[in-house]
C-alpha positions in Angstrom: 7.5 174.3 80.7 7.7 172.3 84.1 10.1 173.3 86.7 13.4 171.3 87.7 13.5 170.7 91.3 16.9 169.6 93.4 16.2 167.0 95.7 19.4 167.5 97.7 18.0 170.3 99.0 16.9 169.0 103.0 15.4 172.2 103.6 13.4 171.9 101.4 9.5 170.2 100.9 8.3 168.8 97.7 4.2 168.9 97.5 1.7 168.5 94.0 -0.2 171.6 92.6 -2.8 171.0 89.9 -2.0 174.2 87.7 -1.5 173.5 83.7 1.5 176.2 84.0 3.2 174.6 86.8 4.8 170.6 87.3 3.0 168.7 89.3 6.2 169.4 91.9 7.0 172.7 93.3 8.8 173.8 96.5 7.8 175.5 99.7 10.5 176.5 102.2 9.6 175.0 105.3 12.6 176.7 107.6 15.6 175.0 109.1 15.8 171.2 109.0 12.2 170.8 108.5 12.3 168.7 105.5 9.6 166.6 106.5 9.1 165.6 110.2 10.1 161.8 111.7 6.6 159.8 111.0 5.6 161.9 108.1 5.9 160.8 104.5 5.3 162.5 101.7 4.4 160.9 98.3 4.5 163.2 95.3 4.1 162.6 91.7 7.8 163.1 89.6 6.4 164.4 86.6 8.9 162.4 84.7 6.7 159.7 84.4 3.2 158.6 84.0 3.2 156.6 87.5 6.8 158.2 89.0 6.5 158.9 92.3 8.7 161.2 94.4 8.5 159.4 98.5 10.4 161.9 100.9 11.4 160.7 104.3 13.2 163.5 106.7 16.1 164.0 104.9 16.0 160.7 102.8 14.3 160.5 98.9 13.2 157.3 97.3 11.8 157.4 94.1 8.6 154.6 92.9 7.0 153.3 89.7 5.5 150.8 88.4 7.5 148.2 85.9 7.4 148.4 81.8 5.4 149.0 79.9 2.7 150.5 82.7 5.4 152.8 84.0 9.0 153.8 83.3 10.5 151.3 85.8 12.2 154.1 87.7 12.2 153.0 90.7 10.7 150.2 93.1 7.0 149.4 92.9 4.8 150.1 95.7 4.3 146.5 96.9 8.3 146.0 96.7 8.9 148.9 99.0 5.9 147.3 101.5 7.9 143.8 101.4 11.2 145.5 101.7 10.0 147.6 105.0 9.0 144.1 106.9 12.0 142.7 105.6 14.1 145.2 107.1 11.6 145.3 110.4 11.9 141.7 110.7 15.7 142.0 110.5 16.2 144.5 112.8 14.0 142.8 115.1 15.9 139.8 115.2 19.1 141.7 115.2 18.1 144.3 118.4 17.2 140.8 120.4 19.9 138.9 119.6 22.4 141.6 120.7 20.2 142.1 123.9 20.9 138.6 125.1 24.7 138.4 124.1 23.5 135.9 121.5 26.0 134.6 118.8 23.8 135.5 116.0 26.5 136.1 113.1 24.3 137.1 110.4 20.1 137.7 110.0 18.4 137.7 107.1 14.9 137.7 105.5 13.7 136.9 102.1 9.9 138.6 101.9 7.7 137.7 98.9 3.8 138.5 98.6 1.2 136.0 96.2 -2.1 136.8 95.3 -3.9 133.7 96.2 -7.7 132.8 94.9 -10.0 133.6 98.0 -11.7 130.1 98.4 -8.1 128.1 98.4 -7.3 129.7 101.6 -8.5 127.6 104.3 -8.1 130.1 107.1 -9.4 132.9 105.0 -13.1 135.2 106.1 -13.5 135.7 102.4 -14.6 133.4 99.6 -14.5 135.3 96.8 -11.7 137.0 95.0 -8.4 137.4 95.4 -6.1 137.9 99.0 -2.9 139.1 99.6 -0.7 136.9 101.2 2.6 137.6 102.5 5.6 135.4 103.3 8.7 135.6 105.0 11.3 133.0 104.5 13.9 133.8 107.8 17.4 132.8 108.1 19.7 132.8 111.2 23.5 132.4 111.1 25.6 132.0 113.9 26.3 129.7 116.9 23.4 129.6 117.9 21.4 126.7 120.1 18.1 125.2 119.4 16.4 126.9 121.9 18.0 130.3 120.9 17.0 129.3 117.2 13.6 128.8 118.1 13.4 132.0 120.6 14.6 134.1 117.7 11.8 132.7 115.2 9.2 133.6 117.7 10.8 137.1 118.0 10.6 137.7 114.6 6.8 138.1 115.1 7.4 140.8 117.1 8.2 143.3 114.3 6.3 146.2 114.4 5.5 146.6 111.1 4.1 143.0 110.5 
């Protein structure tokens, strides 16, 4: 019978074993605030699902899957939690600049949505064959702002360092 694990435990870190007696999660005491350290993530299958993922982040827990009828729908899928990092990225970017210059921006926000596109309609493209990934962001900027500001911030938002 699998083991239950608490993930409000901080102290604690999750990791896979491939043993039929145990669940594919287990813990390991790692000491005193060492959940997992800043940079690291750790990925771990739920064992409530076929695709469930458990994602640990220091002391934060996400949980992935894939939609219905592949997975259980628990959770985001692996691409939404890509677009929803350079969302956030690209938000903060803007955000961190903005309040650097003193700039009016009220509100900053980004819409980020990824196509699969056939490799020989892309016209800027190396392949020709297949499939590519292509991601876009649609940005919007509310505030008081000039044109110049406008246009500074648009540039800015290629600065994120996840894109």
């Amino acid at each position: 019978m699998p083991k239950t694990q608490s993930w409000d435990d901080p102290n604690r870190r999750y990791s896979g074993v491939e043993t039929a007696e145990e669940s594919c999660m287990t813990t390991h005491e790692t000491g005193h605030g060492a959940a997992s350290s800043e940079g690291t993530v750790t990925v771990t299958e739920a064992g409530s699902g076929t695709y469930t993922q458990q994602i640990t982040l220091g002391h934060h827990r996400l949980v992935s899957d894939e939609p219905r009828p592949i997975g259980d729908d628990a959770g985001p899928t692996p691409y939404d939690l890509l677009l929803a990092g350079l969302g956030a990225c690209t938000s903060m970017t803007v955000r961190m600049y903005a309040d650097r210059k003193g700039w009016p921006l009220k509100c900053g926000s980004s819409d980020v949505a990824a196509l699969s596109i056939h490799a020989e309609d892309c016209a800027d493209c190396e392949a020709t064959k297949g499939w590519i990934d292509h991601i876009d962001r649609d940005i919007e900027l509310a505030g008081d702002l000039d044109d110049s500001q406008r246009q500074r911030l648009l540039q800015i938002v290629e600065r994120c360092p996840v894109h």
